[in-house]
C-alpha positions as CSV (number, residue, x, y, z in Angstrom):
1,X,167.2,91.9,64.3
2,X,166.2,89.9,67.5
3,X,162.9,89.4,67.8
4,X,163.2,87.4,71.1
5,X,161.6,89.4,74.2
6,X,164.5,90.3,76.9
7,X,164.4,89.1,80.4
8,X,162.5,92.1,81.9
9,X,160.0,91.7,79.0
10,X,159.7,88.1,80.0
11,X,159.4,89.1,83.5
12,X,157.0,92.1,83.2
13,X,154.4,89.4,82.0
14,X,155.2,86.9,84.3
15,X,154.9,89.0,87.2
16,X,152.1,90.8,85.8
17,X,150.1,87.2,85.2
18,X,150.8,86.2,88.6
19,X,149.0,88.9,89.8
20,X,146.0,89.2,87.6
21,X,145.9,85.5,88.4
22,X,144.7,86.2,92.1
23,X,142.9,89.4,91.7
24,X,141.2,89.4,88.6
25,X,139.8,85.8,88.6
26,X,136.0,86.4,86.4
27,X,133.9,86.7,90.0
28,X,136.8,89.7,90.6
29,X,136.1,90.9,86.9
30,X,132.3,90.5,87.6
31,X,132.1,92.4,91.3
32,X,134.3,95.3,89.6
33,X,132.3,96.3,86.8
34,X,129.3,96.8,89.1
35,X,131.2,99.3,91.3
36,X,130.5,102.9,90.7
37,X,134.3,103.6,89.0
38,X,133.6,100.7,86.8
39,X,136.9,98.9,87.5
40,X,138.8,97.5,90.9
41,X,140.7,100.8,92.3
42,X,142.9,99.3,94.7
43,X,144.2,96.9,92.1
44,X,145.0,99.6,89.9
45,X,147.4,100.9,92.4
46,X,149.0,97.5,93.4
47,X,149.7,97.5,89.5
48,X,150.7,101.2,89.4
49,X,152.8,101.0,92.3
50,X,154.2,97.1,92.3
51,X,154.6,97.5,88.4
52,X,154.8,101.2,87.3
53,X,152.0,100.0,84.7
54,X,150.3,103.2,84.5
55,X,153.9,105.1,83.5
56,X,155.2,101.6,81.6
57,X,156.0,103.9,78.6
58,X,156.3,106.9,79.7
59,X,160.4,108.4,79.8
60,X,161.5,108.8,83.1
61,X,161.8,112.2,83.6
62,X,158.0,112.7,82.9
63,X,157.8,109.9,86.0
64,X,157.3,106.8,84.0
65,X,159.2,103.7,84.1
66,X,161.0,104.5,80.9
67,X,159.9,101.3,78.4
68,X,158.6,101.4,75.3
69,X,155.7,100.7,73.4
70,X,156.8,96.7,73.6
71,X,156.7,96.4,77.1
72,X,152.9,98.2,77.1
73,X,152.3,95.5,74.3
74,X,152.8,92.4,76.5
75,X,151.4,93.9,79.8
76,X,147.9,94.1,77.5
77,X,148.4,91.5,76.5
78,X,148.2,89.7,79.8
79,X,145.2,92.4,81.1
80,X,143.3,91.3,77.9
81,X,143.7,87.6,78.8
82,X,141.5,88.1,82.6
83,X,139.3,90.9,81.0
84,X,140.7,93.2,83.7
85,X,139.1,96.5,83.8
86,X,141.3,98.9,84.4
87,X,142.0,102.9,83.6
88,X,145.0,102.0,81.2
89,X,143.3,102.3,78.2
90,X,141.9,105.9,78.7
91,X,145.0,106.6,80.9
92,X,148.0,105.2,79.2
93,X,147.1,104.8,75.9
94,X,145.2,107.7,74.9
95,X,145.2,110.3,77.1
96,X,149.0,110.4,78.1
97,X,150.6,110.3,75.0
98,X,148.8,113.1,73.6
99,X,149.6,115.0,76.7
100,X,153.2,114.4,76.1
101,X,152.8,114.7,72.2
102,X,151.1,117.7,72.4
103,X,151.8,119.4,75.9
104,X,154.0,122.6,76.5
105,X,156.7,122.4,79.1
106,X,155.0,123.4,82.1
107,X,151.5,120.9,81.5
108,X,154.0,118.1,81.0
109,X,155.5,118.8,84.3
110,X,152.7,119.2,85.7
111,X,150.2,116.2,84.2
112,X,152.2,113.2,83.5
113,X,154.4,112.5,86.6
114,X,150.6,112.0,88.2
115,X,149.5,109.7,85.4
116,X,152.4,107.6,85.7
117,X,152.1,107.2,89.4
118,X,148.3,106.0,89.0
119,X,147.3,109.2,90.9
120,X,145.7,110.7,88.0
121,X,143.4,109.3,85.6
122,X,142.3,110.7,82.0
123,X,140.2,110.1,79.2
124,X,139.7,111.1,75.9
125,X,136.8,112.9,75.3
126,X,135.5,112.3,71.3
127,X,132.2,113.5,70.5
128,X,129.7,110.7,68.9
129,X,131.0,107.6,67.4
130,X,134.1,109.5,66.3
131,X,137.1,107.9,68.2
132,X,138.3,105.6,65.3
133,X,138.3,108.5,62.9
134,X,140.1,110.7,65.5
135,X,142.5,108.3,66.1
136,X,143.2,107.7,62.2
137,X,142.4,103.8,62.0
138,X,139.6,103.8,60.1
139,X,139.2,107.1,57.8
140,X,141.9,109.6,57.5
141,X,141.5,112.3,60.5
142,X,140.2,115.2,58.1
143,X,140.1,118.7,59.5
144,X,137.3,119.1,62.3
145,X,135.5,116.4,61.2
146,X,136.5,113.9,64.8
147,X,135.4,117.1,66.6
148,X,131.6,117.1,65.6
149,X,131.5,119.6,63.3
150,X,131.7,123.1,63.6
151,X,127.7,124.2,63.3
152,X,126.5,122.3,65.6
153,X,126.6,119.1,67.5
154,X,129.8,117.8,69.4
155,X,132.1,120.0,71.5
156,X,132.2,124.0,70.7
157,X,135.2,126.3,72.6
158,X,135.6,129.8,72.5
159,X,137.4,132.3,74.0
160,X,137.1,134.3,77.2
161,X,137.0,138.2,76.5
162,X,140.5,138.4,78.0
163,X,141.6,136.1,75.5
164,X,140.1,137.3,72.6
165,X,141.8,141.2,73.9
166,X,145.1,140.0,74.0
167,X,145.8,137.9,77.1
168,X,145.3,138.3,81.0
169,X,142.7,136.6,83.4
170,X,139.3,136.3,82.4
171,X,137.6,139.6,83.5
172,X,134.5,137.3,84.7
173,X,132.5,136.2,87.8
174,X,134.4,132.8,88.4
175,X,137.5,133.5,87.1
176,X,139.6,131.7,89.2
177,X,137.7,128.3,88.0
178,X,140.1,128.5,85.4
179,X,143.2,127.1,87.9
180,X,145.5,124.4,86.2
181,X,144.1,122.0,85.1
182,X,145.3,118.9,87.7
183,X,146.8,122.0,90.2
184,X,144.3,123.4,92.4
185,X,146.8,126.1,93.3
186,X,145.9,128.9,91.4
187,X,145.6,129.9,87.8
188,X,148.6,129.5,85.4
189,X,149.2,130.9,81.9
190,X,146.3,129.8,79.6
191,X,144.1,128.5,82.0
192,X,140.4,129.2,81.5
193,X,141.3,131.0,79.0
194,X,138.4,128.7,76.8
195,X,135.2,128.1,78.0
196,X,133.6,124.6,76.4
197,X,129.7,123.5,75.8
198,X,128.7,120.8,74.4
199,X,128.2,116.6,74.8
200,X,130.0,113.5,74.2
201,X,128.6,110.3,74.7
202,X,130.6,106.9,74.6
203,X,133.3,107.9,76.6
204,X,135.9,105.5,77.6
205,X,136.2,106.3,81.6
206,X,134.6,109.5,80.9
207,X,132.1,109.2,84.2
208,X,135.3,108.3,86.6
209,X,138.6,110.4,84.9
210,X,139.9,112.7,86.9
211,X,141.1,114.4,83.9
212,X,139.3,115.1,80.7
213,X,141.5,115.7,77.5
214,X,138.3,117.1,74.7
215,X,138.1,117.6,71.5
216,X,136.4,120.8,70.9
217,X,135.1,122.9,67.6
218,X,136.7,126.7,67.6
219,X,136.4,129.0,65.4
220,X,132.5,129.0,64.7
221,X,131.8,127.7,61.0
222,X,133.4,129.2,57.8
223,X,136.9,129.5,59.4
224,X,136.6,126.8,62.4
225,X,139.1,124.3,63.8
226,X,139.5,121.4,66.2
227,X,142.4,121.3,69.3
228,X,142.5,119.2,72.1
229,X,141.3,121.1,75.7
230,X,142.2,120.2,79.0
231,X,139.1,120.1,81.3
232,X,139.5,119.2,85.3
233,X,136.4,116.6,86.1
234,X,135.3,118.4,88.9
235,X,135.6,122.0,87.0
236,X,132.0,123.5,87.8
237,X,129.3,122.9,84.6
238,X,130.9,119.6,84.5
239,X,128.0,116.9,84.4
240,X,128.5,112.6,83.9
241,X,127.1,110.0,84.4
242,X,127.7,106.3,83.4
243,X,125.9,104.6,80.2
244,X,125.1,100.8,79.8
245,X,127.4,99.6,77.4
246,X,127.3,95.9,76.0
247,X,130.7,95.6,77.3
248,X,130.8,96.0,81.0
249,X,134.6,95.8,81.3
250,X,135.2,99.1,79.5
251,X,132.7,101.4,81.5
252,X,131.9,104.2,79.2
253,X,130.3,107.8,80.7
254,X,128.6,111.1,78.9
255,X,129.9,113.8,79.2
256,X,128.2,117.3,79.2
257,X,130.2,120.5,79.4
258,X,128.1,123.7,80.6
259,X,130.3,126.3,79.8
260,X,133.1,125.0,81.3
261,X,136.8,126.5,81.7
262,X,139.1,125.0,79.4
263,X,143.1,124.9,78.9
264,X,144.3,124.7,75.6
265,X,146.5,121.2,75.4
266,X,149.6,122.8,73.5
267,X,149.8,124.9,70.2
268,X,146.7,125.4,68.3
269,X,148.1,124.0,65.0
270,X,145.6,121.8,64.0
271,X,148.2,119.8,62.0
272,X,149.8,119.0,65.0
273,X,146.9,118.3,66.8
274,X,145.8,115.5,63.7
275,X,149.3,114.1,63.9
276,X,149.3,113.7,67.4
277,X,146.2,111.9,66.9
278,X,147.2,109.7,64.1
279,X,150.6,108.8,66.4
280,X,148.5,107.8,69.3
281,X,146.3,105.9,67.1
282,X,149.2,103.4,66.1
283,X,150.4,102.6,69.4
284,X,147.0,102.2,71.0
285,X,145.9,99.8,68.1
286,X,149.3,97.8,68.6
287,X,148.3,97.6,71.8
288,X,144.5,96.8,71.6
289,X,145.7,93.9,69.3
290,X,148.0,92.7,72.2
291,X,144.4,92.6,74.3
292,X,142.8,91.0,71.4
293,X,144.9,88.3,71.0
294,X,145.3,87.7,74.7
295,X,141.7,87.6,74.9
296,X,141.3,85.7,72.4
297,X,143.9,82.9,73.3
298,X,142.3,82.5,76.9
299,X,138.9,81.8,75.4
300,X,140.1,79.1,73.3
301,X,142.4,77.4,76.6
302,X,139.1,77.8,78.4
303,X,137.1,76.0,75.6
304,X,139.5,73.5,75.7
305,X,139.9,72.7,78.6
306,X,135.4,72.5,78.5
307,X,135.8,70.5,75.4
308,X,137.7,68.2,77.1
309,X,135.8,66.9,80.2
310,X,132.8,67.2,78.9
311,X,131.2,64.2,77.2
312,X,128.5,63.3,74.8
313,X,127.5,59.8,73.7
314,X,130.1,58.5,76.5
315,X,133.2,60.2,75.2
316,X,134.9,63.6,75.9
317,X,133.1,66.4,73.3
318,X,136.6,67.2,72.1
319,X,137.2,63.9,70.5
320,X,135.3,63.8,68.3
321,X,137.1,65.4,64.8
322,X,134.7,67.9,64.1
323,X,135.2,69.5,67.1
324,X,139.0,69.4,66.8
325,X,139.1,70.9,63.6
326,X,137.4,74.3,64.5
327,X,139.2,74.5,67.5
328,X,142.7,74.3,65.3
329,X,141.2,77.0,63.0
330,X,140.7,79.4,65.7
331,X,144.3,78.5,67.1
332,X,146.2,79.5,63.8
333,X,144.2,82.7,64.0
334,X,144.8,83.3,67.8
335,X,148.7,82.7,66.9
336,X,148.8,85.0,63.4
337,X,147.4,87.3,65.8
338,X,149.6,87.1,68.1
339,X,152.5,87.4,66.0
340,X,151.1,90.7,64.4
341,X,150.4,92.7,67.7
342,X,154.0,91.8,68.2
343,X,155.0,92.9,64.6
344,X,152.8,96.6,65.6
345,X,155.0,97.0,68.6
346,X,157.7,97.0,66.5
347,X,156.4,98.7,63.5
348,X,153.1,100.7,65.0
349,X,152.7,101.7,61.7
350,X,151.0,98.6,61.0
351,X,149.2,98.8,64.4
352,X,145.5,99.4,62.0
353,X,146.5,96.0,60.2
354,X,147.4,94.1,63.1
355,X,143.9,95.3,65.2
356,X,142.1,93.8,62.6
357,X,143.7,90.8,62.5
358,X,143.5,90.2,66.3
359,X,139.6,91.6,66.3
360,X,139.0,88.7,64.0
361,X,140.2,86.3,65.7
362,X,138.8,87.2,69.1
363,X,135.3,87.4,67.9
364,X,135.7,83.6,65.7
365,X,137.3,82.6,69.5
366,X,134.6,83.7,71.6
367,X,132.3,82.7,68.9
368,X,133.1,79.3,69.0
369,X,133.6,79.4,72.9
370,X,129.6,79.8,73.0
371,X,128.8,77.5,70.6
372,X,131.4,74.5,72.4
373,X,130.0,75.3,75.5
374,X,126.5,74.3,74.6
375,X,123.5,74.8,76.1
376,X,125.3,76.5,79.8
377,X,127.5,78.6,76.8
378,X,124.6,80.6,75.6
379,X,123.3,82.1,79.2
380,X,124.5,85.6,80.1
381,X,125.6,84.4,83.7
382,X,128.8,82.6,81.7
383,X,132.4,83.4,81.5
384,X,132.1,82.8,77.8
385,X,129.8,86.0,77.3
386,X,132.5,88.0,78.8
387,X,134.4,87.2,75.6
388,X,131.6,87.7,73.4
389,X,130.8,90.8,74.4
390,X,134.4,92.4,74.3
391,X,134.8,90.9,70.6
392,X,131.8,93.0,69.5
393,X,132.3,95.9,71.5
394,X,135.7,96.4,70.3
395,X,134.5,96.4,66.9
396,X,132.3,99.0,67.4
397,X,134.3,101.2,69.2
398,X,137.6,100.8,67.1
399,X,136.4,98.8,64.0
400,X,135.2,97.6,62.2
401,X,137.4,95.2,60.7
402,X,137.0,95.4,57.2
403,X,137.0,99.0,57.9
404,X,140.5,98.7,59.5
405,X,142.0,96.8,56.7
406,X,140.3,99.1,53.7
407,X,142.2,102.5,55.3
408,X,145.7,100.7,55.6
409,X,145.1,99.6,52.1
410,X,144.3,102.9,51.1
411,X,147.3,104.4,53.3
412,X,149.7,101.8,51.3
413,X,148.0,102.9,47.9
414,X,147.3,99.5,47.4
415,X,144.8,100.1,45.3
416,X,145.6,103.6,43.6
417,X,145.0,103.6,39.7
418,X,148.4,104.1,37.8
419,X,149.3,107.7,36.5
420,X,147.6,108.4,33.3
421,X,145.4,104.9,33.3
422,X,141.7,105.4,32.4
423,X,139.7,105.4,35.4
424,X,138.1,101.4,36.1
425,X,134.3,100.6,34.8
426,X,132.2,97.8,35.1
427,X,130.6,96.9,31.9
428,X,126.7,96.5,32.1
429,X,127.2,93.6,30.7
430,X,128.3,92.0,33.4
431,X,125.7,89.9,35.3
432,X,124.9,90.8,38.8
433,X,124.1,87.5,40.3
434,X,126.4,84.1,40.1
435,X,125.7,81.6,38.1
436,X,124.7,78.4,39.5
437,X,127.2,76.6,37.8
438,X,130.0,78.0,39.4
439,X,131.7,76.2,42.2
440,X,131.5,77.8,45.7
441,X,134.6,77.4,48.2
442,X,135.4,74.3,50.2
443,X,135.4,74.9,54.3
444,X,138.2,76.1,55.8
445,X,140.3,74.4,58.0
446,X,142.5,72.4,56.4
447,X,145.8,73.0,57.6
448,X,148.0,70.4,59.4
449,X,148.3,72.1,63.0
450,X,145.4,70.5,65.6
451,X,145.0,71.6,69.0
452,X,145.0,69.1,71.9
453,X,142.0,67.7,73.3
């Protein structure tokens, strides 16, 4: 196997740092966020139409560029390095795969030559805390349970009278809200044929997507279900608004659905639906590690470069050996990181492990960006907070680590008691507290490889 990247691969990220380089500096970073979409629109279509970046995986007779899932690695990779707040997340990661996972003929068509050309965006529309789960990274996606539940709470579907008789156009007032979903032409097969009410809050792009793929509750409670929905933003009884979220460079919306028409996204096997899920779970955490890690490595050039020039007792701060000993311990984590976001892209069945990994090692990298910085490193109004708060906002929203790392274990069976072995106890015998006598660990950071200050 060659694990070396090919010349387009080299040259996707070097065109794509070139760019970001000049418009998405941290006062461009800073002035985006504070717009109403949450993110620089007219950069996102210099990047969609310059670089296909919105369509980067997608095959090319769905519109895309016709990469893979390698290519999408290293473009976040570089996005994750200036914090660039952008729709490809929602869009490109979450959204369009499911769409072409999941999608019939005719929505596929329809749908995901807009997506790739930028013209459409989309989010995924989770109800509570519930996107890890849905996305299988940190608990197995169990049966209506990433759709809120089938009593109450979350996201609740059912269908229109026509539906439930057999077929044919809503016989309603407002019938003709149900038109495609992305098509204001008219009403197509399916369409409206669900009407949705409920809430989600914590939606990535959910107050700016023009497209809203939801995870609803059908089927009331003894016999219910969850299946994906497509939902046009500007569908009437459609109602968002934009939440504060720690981190400002992935806006984050509620969403409240009055009774809204729906289109059912493909079959209603809910098997499929959870597989779907589970598949665009890997890639997205392959690619979130990517952003991680790219993250993660800026902060620590940054800090280096602060470390550096900045002197204390009349020499540079990052001579002294203290000082270049953390900094080589966040660098081997910044490169094992690295190295398994690229491992993901090739294996995204390992995209869970490889998340974790880079997750760790942006939060120890941004951690120890604030602390190096000093005294200007702990105000708000620093590029060093930017860091921060994407380290811990990522863990919340896809995390947490140890979370990450317990469900690939249990995926592996890494832990799974051998057939016919008597289950595991802990004698009461044993003590609950350590004895002072025993020897705690050493500090870490021993290893050979220093960074340069």
């Amino acid at each position: 196997m060659d694990a070396a990247f090919t010349a387009e691969q080299d040259e996707i990220r070097r065109t794509l740092r070139e760019l970001l380089g000049k418009r998405s500096g941290p006062d461009e970073v800073k002035a985006a966020v504070r717009t109403a979409p949450g993110y620089d629109r007219e950069l996102w279509q210099l990047l969609a139409h310059r670089l296909g970046l919105p369509g980067l995986a997608l095959p090319e007779e769905a519109g895309g560029v016709g990469c893979g899932l390698t290519e999408l690695v290293l473009a976040c990779e570089e996005t994750g390095r200036t914090l660039t707040p952008s729709p490809l997340l929602a869009t490109s990661l979450l959204a369009a795969p499911l769409i072409a996972a999941l999608g019939t003929t005719e929505q596929r068509a329809r749908l995901l030559p807009a997506l790739a050309a930028g013209a459409l965006t989309a989010a995924l529309v989770v109800p509570g805390t519930a996107l890890s789960t849905a996305l299988d990274l940190t608990a197995d996606s169990a049966p209506g349970a990433w759709a809120g539940g089938g009593r109450a709470g979350g996201v609740q579907a059912r269908p229109t009278p026509a539906e439930q008789a057999g077929g044919g156009e809503p016989d309603r007032p407002g019938a003709r809200d149900g038109a495609a979903v992305g098509d204001g032409a008219g009403a197509r097969d399916g369409a409206g044929a669900w009407r949705l009410y409920g809430e989600a809050a914590q939606v990535l792009d959910g107050h700016s997507a023009d497209l809203l793929v939801v995870a609803a509750h059908t089927g009331g409670f003894a016999r219910g279900r969850a299946q994906l929905f497509l939902v046009r933003a500007d569908a009437a009884g459609v109602v968002r608004a934009r939440q504060t979220a720690l981190d400002e460079t992935r806006p984050q919306g509620r969403v409240q659905l009055r009774d809204v028409p729906a289109e059912l996204l493909g079959s209603d096997d809910e098997a499929d639906v959870c597989a779907a899920l589970a598949g665009t779970g890997r890639g997205a955490a392959a690619a979130l590690a990517a952003e991680a890690a790219g993250a993660a490595g800026q902060a620590l050039a940054r800090t280096v470069e602060y470390v550096r020039t900045r002197e204390q007792f009349g020499r540079p701060v990052g001579s002294f050996q203290a000082v270049k000993h953390r900094l080589a311990d966040v660098y081997v984590q910044v490169q094992a990181a690295r190295s398994a976001a690229y491992y993901a892209a090739w294996d995204p069945g390992q995209g869970g492990l490889a998340l974790a990994q880079a997750l760790e090692a942006l939060r120890t990298a941004a951690s120890e960006a604030v602390q190096l910085h000093g005294g200007i490193g702990f105000t708000w109004e620093h590029d060093a907070h930017l860091y921060f708060k994407r380290a811990a906002a990522d863990e919340l929203l896809f995390g947490p680590v140890h979370r990450l790392r317990a469900h690939a274990a249990d995926r592996a069976g890494l832990f799974a008691a051998a057939p016919g072995s008597p289950p595991t106890t802990v004698p009461a015998t044993v003590p609950t507290t350590v004895p002072a006598t025993v020897p705690t660990a050493g500090p870490a950071g021993s290893g050979e490889e220093r960074v340069a200050v």
